[in-house]
ZAPALO-85098 format. One record per residue: x, y, z of N, C-alpha, C in turn; residue in one letter. Coordinates in Angstrom, 1 decimal, always signed. Atoms other than C-alpha are relative to their C-alpha. Layout:
N
SITE   n_px   n_py   n_pz  ca_px  ca_py  ca_pz   c_px   c_py   c_pz resn
SITE      X      Y      Z      X      Y      Z      X      Y      Z    A
...
This chain:
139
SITE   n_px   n_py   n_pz  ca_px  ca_py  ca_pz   c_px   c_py   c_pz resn
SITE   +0.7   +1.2   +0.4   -8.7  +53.8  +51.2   -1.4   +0.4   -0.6    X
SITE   +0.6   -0.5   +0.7  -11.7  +55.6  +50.6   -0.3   +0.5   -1.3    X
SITE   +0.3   -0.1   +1.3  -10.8  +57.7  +47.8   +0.4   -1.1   -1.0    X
SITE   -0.4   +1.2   +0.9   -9.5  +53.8  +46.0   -1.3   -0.6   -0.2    X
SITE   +1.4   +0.7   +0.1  -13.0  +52.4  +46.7   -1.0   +1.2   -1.2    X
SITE   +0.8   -0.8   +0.8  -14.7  +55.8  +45.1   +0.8   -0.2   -1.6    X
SITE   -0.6   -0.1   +1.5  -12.3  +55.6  +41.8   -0.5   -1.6   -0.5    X
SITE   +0.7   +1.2   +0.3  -13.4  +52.0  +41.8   -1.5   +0.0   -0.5    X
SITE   +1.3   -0.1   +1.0  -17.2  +52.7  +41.5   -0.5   +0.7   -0.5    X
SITE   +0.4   -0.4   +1.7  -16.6  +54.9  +39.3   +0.3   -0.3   -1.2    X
SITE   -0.4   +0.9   +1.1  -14.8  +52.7  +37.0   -1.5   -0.7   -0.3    X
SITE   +1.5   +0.9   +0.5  -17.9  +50.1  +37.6   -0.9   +0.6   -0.5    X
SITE   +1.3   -0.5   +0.5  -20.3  +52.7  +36.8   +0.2   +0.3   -1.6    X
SITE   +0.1   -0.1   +0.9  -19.0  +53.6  +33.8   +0.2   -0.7   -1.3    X
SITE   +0.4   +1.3   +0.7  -18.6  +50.0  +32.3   -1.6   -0.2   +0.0    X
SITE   +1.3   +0.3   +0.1  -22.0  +49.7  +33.1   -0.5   +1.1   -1.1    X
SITE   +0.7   -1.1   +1.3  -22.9  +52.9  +30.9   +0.1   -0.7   -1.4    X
SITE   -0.4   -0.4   +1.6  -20.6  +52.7  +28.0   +0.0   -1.6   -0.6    X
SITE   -0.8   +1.1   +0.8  -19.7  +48.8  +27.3   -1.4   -0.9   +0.2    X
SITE   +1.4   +0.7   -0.8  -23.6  +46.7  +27.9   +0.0   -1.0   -0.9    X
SITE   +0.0   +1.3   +0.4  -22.6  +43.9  +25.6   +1.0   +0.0   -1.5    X
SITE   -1.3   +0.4   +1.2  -20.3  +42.9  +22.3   -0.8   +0.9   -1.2    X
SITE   +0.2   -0.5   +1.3  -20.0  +45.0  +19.3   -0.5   -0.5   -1.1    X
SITE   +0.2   +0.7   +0.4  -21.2  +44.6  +16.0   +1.3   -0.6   -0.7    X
SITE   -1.0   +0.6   +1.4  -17.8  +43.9  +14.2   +0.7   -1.3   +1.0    X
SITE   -0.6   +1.2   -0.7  -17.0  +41.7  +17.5   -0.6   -1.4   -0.7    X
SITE   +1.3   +1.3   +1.0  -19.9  +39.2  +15.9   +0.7   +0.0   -0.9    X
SITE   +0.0   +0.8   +1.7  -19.0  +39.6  +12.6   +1.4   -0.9   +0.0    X
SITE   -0.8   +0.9   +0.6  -15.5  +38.5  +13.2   +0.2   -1.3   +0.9    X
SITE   -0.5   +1.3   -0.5  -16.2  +36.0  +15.6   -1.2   -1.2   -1.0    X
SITE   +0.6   +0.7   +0.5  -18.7  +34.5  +13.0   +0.8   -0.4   -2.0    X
SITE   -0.9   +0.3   +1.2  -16.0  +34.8  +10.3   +0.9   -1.0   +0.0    X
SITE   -1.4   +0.6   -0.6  -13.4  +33.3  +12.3   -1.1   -1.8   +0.1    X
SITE   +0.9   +1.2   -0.2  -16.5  +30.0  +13.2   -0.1   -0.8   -1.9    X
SITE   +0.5   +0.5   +1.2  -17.4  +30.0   +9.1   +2.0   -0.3   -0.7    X
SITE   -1.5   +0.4   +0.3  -13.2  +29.6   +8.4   +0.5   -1.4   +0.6    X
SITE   -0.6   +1.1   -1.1  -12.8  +26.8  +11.2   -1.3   -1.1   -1.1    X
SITE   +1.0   +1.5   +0.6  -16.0  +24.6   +9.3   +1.1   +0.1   -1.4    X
SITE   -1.0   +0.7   +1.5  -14.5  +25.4   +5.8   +0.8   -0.6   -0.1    X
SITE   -1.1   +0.8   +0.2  -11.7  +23.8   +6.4   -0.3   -1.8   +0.4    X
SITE   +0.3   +1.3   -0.4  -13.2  +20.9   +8.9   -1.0   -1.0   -0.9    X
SITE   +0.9   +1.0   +0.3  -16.2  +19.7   +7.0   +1.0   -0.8   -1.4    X
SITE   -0.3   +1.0   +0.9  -14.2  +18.6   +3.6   +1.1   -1.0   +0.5    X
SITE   -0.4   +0.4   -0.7  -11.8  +17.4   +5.8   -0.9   -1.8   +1.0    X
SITE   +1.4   +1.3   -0.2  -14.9  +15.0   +7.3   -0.3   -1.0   -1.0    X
SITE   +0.9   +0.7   +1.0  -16.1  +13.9   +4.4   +1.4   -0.8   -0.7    X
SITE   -0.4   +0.9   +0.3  -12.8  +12.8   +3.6   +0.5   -1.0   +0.6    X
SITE   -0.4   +0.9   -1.1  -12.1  +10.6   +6.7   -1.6   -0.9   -0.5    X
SITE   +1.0   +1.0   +0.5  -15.8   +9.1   +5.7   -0.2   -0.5   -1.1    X
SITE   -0.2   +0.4   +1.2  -15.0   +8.3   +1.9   +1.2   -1.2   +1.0    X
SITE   -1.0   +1.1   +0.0  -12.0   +6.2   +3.3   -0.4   -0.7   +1.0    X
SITE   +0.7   +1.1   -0.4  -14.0   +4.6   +5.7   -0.9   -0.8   -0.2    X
SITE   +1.4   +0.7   +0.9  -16.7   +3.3   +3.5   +0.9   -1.1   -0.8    X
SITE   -1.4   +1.1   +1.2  -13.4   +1.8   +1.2   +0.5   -0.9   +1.0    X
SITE   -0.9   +1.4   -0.9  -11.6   +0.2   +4.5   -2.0   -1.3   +0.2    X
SITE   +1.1   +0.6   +0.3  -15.4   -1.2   +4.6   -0.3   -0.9   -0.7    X
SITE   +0.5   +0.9   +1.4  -15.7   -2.3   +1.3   +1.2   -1.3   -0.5    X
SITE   -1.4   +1.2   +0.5  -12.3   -3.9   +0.7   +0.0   -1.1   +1.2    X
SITE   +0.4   +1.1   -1.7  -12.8   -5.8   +4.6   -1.1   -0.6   -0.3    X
SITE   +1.1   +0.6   +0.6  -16.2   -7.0   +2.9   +0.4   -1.1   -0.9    X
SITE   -0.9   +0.7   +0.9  -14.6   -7.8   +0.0   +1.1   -1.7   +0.4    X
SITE   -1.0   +0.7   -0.1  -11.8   -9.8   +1.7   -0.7   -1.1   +0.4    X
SITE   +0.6   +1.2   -0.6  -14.5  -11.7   +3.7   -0.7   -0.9   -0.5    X
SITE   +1.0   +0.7   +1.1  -16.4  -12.5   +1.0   +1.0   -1.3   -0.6    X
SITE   -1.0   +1.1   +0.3  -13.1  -14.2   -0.6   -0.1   -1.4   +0.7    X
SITE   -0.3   +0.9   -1.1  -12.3  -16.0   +2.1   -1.2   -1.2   +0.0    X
SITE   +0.7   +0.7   +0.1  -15.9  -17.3   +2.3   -0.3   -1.0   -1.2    X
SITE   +0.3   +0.9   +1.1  -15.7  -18.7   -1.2   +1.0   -1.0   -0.3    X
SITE   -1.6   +0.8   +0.2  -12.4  -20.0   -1.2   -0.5   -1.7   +1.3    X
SITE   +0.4   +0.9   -0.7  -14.2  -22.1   +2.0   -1.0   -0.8   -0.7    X
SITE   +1.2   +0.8   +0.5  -17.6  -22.9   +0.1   +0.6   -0.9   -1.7    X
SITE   -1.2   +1.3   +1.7  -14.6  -24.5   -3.5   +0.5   -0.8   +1.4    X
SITE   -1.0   +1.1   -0.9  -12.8  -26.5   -0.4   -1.4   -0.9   +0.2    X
SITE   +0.8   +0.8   -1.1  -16.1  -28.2   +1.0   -1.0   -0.5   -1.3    X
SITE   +0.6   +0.6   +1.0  -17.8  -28.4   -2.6   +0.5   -0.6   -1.6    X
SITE   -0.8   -0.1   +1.2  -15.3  -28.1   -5.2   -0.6   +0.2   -1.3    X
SITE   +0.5   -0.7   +0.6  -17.1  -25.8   -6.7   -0.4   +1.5   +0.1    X
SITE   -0.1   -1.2   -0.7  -17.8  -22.1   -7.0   -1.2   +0.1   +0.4    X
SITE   +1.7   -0.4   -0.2  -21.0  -20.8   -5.4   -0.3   +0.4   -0.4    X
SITE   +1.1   -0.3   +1.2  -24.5  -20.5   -7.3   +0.2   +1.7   +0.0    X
SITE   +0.0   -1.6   -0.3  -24.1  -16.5   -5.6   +1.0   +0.6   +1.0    X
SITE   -0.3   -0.4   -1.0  -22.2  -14.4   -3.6   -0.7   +1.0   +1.0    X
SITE   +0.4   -0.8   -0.9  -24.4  -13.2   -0.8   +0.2   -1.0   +1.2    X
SITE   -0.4   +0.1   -1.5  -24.8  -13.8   +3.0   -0.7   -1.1   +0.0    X
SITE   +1.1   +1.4   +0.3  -27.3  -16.8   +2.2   +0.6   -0.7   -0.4    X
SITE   -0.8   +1.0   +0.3  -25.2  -18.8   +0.1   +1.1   -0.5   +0.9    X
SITE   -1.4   +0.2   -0.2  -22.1  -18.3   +2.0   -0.1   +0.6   +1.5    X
SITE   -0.4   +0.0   -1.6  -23.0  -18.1   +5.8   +0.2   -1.3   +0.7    X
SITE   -0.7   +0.9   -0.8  -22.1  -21.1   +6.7   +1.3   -0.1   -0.1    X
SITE   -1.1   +0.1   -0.2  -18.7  -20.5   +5.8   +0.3   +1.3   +0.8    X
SITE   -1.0   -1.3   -1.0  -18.2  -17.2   +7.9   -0.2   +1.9   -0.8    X
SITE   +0.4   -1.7   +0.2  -19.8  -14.0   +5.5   -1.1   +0.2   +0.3    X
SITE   +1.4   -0.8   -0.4  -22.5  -12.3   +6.6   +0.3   +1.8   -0.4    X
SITE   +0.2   -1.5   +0.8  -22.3   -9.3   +3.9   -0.8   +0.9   +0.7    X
SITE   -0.1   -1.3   -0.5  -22.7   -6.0   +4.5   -1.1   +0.6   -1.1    X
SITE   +0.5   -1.1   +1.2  -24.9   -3.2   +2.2   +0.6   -0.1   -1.1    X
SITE   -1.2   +0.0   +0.9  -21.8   -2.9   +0.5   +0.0   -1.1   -1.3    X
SITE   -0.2   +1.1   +1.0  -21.2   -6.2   -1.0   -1.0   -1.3   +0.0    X
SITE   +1.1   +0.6   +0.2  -24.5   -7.6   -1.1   -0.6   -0.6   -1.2    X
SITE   +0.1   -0.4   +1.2  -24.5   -6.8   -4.8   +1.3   -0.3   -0.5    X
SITE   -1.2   +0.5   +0.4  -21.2   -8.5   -5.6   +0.3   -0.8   -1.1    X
SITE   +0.6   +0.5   +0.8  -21.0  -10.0   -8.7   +1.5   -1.4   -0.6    X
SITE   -1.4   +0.5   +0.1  -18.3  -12.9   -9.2   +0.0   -0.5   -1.9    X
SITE   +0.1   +0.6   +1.1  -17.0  -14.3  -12.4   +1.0   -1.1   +0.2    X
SITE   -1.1   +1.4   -0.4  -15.2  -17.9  -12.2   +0.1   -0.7   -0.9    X
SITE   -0.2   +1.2   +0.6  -13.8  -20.6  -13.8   +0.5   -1.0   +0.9    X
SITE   -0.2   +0.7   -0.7  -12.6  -23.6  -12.1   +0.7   +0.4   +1.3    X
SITE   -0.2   -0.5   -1.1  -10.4  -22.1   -9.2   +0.2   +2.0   -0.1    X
SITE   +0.1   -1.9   +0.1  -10.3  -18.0  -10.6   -1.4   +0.5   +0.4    X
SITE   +1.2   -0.8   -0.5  -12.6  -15.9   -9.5   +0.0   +1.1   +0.1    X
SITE   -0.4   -1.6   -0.1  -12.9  -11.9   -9.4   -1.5   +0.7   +0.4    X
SITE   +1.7   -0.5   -0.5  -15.8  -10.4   -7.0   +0.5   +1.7   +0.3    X
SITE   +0.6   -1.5   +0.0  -17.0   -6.8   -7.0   -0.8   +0.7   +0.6    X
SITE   +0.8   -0.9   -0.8  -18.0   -4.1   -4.8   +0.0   +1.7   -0.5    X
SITE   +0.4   -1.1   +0.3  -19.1   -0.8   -4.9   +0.1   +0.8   +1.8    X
SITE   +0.3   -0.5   -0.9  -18.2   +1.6   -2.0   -1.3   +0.9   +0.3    X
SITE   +0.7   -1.0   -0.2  -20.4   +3.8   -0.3   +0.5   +1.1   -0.8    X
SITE   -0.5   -1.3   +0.5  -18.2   +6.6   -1.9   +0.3   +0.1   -1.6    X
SITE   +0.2   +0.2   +1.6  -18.9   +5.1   -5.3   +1.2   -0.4   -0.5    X
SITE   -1.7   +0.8   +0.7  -15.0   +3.7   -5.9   -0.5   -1.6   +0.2    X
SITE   +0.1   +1.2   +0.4  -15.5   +0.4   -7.6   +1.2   -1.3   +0.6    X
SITE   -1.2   +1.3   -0.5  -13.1   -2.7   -5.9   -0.1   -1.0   -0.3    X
SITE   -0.3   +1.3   +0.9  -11.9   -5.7   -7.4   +0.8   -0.9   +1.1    X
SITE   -0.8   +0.6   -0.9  -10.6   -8.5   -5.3   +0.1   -1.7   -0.9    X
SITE   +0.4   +0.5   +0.8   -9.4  -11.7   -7.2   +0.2   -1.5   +1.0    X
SITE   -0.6   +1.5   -0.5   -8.2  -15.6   -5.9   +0.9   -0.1   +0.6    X
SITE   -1.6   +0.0   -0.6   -4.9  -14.4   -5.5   +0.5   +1.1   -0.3    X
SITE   -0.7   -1.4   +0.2   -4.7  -10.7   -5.1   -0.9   +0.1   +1.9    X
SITE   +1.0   -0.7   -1.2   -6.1   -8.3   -2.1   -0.7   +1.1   -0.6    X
SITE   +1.3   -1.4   +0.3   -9.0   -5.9   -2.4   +0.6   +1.3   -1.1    X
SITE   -0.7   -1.4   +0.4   -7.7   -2.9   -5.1   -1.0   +0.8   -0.7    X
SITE   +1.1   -0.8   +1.1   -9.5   -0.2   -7.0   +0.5   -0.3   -1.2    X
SITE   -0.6   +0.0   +1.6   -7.2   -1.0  -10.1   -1.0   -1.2   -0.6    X
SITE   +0.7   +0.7   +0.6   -9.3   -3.5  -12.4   +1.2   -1.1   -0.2    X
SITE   -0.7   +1.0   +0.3   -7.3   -6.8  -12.5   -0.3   -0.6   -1.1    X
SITE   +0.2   +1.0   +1.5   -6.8   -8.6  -15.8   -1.0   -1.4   +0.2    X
SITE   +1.4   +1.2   +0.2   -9.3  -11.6  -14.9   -1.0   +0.4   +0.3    X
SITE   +1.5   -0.7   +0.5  -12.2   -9.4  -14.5   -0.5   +0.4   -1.1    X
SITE   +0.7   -0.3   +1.7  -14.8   -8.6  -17.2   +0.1   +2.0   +0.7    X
C-alpha cells in the first residue's frame, strides 16, 4: 500500500511541475472554436429580429385597418389621418412603426403604409392583408 501511495505523489508532483495551466494552442483553438460558434449565431440573430420588426409592422398595419374600417362605419367617412390620435377611439394606438402611415382613399378603398424597422416597405389595402408586394390601388 505504501509503495501505491509513493507512485501516487509522485504522479501529483510531477503534474504540478510539468502541466501549471493551458497551452498556447489550447487558447487559440478554444478561441477559434468561440469565434466559429458567433459567426454563425449572430446573422442568424439578426435574422430572427428583421422578421420580428415585419410580424410588428404588418400586426400594426392590420390594426390600423381595422381602426379605419371602424372610424367609415361611425362617420362614413375616411379619416383626416392615420395616427393614434385620430383613431383611438376606435382601438389603434400605433406603434413607431406606423405612426408615419400614409393612406390614400376614395369613398370605401383605401391603401395604408408602413415602413419596418428592417426597412421592408408594407402595403395593406380594404380588402387584402398586410404584404410587401405593392397592390394595384396604391400610388
Amino acid at each position: 500500500m505504501t509503495r501505491f501511495i509513493n507512485a501516487l505523489n509522485k504522479k501529483r508532483a510531477s503534474f504540478n511541475q510539468d502541466e501549471k495551466g493551458f497551452t498556447l494552442i489550447e487558447l487559440l483553438v478554444v478561441v477559434i472554436i468561440i469565434g466559429v460558434l458567433a459567426a454563425i449565431a449572430i446573422p442568424v440573430y439578426i435574422g430572427v429580429q428583421n422578421s420580428a420588426k415585419d410580424s410588428s409592422t404588418t400586426s400594426d398595419l392590420t390594426n390600423a385597418k381595422i381602426a379605419v374600417v371602424a372610424y367609415y362605419t361611425a362617420n362614413q367617412s375616411m379619416p383626416p389621418s392615420i395616427n393614434s390620435a385620430t383613431l383611438a377611439n376606435y382601438g389603434y394606438t400605433g406603434s413607431g412603426v406606423t405612426d408615419n402611415s400614409s393612406a390614400t382613399a376614395t369613398s370605401t378603398a383605401f391603401c395604408l403604409t408602413a415602413t419596418s424597422g428592417s426597412g421592408t416597405v408594407f402595403y395593406i389595402t380594404a380588402s387584402g392583408a398586410a404584404t410587401s408586394t405593392k397592390p394595384s390601388g396604391c400610388k
